[in-house]
C-alpha positions as CSV (number, residue, x, y, z in Angstrom):
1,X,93.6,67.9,83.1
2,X,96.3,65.8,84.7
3,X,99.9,66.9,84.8
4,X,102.9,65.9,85.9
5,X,104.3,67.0,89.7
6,X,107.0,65.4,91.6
7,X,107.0,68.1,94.5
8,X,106.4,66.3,97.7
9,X,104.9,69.1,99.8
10,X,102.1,68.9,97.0
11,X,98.5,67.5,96.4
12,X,95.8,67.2,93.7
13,X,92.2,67.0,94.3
14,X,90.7,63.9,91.9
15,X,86.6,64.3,91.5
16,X,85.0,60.7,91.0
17,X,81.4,60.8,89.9
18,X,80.0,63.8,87.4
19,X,78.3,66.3,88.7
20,X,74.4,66.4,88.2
21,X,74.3,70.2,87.6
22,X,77.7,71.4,86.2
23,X,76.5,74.8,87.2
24,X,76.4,74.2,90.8
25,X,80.6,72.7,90.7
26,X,81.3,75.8,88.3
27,X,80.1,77.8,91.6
28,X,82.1,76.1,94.0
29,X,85.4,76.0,91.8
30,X,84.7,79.7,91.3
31,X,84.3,80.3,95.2
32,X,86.9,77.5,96.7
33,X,89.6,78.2,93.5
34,X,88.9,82.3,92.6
35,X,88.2,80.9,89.0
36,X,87.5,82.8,86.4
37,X,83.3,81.5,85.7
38,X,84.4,80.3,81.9
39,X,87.1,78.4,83.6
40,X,85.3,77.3,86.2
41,X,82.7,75.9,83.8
42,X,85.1,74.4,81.6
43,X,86.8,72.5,84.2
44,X,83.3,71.4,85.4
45,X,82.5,69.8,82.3
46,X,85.8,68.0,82.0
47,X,84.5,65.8,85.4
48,X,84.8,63.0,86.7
49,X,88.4,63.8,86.5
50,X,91.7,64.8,88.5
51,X,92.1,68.9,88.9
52,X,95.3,70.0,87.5
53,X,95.7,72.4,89.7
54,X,97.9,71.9,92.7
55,X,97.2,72.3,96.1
56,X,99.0,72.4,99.8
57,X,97.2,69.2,102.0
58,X,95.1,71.7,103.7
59,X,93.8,73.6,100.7
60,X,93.4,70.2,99.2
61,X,91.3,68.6,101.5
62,X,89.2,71.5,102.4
63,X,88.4,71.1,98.5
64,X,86.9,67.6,98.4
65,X,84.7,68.7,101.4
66,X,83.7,71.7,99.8
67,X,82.6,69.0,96.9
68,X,81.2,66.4,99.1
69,X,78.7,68.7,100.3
70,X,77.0,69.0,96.7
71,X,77.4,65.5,96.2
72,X,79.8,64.9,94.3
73,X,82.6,61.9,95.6
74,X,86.1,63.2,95.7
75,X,89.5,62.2,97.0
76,X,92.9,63.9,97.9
77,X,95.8,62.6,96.8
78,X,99.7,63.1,97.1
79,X,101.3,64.4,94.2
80,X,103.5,61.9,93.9
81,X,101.2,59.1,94.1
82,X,99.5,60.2,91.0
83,X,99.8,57.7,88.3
84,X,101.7,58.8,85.0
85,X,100.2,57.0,81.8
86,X,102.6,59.5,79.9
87,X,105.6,57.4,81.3
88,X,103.9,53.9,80.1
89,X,105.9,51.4,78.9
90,X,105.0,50.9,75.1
91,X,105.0,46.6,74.6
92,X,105.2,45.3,71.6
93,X,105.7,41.5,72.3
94,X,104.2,39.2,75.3
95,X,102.3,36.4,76.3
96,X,100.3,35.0,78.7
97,X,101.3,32.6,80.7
98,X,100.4,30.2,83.6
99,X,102.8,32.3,85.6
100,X,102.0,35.6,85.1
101,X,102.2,38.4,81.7
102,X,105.5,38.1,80.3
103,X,106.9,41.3,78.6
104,X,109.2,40.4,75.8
105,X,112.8,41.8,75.3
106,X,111.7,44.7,76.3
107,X,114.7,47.4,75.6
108,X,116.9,44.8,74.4
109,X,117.1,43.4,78.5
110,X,115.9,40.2,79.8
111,X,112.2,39.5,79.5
112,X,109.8,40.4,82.3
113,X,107.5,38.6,84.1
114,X,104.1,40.8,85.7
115,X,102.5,38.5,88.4
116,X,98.9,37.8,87.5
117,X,98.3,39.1,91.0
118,X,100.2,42.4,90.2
119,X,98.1,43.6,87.7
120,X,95.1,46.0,89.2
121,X,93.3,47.4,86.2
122,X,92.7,46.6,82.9
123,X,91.4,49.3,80.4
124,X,90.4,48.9,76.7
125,X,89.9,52.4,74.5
126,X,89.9,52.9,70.8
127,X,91.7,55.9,69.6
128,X,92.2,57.7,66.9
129,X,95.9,57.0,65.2
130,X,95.6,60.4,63.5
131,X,93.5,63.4,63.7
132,X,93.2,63.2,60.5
133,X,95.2,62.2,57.0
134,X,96.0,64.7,53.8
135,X,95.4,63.6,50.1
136,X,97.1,65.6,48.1
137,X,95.2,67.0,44.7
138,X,99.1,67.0,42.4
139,X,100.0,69.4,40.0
140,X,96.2,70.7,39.6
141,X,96.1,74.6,39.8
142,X,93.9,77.3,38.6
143,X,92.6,81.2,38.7
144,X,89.6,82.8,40.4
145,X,88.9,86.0,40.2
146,X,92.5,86.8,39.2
147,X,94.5,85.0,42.4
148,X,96.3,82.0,41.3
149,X,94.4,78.8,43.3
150,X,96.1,75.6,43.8
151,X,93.7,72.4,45.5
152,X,94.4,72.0,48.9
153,X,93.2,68.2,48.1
154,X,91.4,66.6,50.6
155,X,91.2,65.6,54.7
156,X,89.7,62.7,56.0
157,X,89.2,61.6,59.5
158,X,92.0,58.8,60.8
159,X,91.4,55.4,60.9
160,X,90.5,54.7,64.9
161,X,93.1,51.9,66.4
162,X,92.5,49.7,69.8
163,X,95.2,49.7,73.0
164,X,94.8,47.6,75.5
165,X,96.2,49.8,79.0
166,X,97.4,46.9,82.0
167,X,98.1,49.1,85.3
168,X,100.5,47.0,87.5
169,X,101.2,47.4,91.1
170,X,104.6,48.9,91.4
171,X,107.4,48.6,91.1
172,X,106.0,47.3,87.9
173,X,105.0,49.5,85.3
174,X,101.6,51.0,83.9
175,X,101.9,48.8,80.2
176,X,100.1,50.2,77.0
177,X,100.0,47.9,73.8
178,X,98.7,48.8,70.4
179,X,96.6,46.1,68.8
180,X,98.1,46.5,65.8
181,X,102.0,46.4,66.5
182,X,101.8,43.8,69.0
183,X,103.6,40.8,68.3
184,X,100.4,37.6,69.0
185,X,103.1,34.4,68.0
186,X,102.2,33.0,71.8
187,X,98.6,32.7,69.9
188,X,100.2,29.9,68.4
189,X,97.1,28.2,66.2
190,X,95.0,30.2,67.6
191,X,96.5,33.0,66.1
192,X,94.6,34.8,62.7
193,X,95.5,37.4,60.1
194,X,93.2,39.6,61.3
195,X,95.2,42.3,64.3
196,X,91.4,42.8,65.4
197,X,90.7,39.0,66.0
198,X,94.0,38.8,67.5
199,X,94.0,41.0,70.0
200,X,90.1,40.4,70.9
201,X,91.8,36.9,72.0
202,X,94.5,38.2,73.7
203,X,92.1,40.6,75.6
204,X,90.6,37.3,76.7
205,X,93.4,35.6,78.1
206,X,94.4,38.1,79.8
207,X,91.2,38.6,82.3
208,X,90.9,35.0,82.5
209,X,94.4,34.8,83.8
210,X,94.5,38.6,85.8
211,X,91.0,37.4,87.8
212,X,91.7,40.0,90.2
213,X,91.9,43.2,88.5
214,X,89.4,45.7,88.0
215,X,87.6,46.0,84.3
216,X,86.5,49.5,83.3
217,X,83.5,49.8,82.3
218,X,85.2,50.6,78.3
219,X,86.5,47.2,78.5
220,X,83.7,45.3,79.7
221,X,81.7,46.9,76.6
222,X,84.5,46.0,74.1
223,X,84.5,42.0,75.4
224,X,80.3,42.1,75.1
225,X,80.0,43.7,72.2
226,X,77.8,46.8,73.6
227,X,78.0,50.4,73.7
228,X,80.6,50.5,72.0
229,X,80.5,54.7,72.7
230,X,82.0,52.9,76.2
231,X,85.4,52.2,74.7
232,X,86.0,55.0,71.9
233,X,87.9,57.8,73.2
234,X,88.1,61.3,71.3
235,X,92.0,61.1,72.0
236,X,94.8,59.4,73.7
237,X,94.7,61.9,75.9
238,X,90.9,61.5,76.9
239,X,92.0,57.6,77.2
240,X,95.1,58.5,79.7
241,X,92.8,60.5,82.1
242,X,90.4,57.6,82.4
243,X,93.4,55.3,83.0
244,X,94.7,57.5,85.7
245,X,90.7,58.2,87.5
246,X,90.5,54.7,87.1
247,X,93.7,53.6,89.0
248,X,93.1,56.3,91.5
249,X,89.3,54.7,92.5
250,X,91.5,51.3,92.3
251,X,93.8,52.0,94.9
252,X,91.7,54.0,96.8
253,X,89.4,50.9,98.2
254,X,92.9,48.3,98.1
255,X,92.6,47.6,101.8
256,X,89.1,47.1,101.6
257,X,88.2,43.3,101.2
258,X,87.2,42.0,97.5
259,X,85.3,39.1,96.5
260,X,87.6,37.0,94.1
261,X,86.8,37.7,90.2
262,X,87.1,40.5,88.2
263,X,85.5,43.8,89.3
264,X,83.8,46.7,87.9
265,X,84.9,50.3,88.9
């Protein structure tokens, strides 16, 4: 549902809490929007989540009132403040130090260093790598009913991999790392042959050191060990639009005071 818009004269509409009765938002996205009702359902369902549609102020903010008054919590927001986990920088290779997350040769520059202070959210999701992986059957052929057949061997699902998302205030960027083609050596002893174990403890050190960024409630479940539902994501896709509702909800309460420590969204 999110897309990229760089027009300045332009706004999108996010929609933070889900709907009790789909049926009643499909109404008002068919009345406020002119939706077509299968679209209007459709988008419904796909809530809490930021519209892709976009909107003049006006049009925009007549929208989330339209919302509020069903009950639903919704914000407007300026096209070009909408946060882009499509243009994520892809780490490979840092550590965590006393001084702050330290991004290694990153592009072949100098190493950078992310304030722990400059980093708002923290999100853990498991993905699939790949929708899913062929096995080919060889050479095997055969006839039915007079129509040469060859095996289309077999699919099976992908094998699901974890990525750790860190959302920096800018100018830094929003960082995504794959658990297993991250480089751990600042582990030092502490480091296993296991990517999983690895990354668990790097997961660690970095909310012990980022103590005031928010958690999502996908990574809290991945450090506890429940729900793990919480933290697997159908795509990368699915996990990029909870990065970018999450960052929104973030910065929409940032001059709002916060008690030191990690918070929940």
């Amino acid at each position: 549902m999110v897309e990229s818009c760089t027009r300045p004269d332009e706004y999108r509409v996010a929609i933070y809490s889900k709907s009790d009765s789909p049926q009643d938002l499909s109404n008002l996205l068919q009345r406020e929007l002119k939706l077509h009702p299968s679209d209007a359902l459709i988008w419904a369902h796909h809530t809490p989540g930021v519209l892709s549609k976009t909107f003049t102020a006006e049009q925009a903010r007549a929208l989330v009132a339209a919302i509020d008054q069903i009950g639903i919590r919704g914000s407007v927001i300026h096209a070009l403040d909408l946060p882009d986990p499509h243009r994520a920088t892809v780490v490979h290779h840092t550590r965590c130090t006393e001084q702050g997350l330290q991004i290694v040769e990153l592009h072949n520059e100098q190493d950078i260093l992310v304030p722990w202070s400059d980093i708002e959210l923290i999100c853990i999701g498991e993905v699939p790598l790949e929708t899913s992986r062929h096995y080919s059957a060889g050479m095997w052929a055969g006839v039915s009913a007079g129509h040469h057949y060859q095996s289309p061997g077999v699919s099976v699902p992908g094998t699901p991999g974890l990525e750790a998302w860190v959302v920096c205030r800018p100018p830094h960027p929003i960082l995504c790392i794959d658990h297993g083609r991250m480089n751990y050596e600042y582990l030092g002893s502490r480091r296993s042959d296991s990517a999983a174990l690895n990354f668990k403890q790097f997961v660690m050190d970095l909310t012990q050191h980022a103590t005031n960024a928010t958690l999502t409630e996908s990574t809290l479940a991945y450090m506890d060990h429940v729900d793990p539902e919480r933290y697997r994501f159908q795509s990368r896709d699915d996990l990029m639009r909870y990065v970018t509702l999450h960052t929104l909800m973030v910065r929409e309460r940032t001059d709002v005071p916060q008690v030191a420590g990690n918070t929940k969204p």
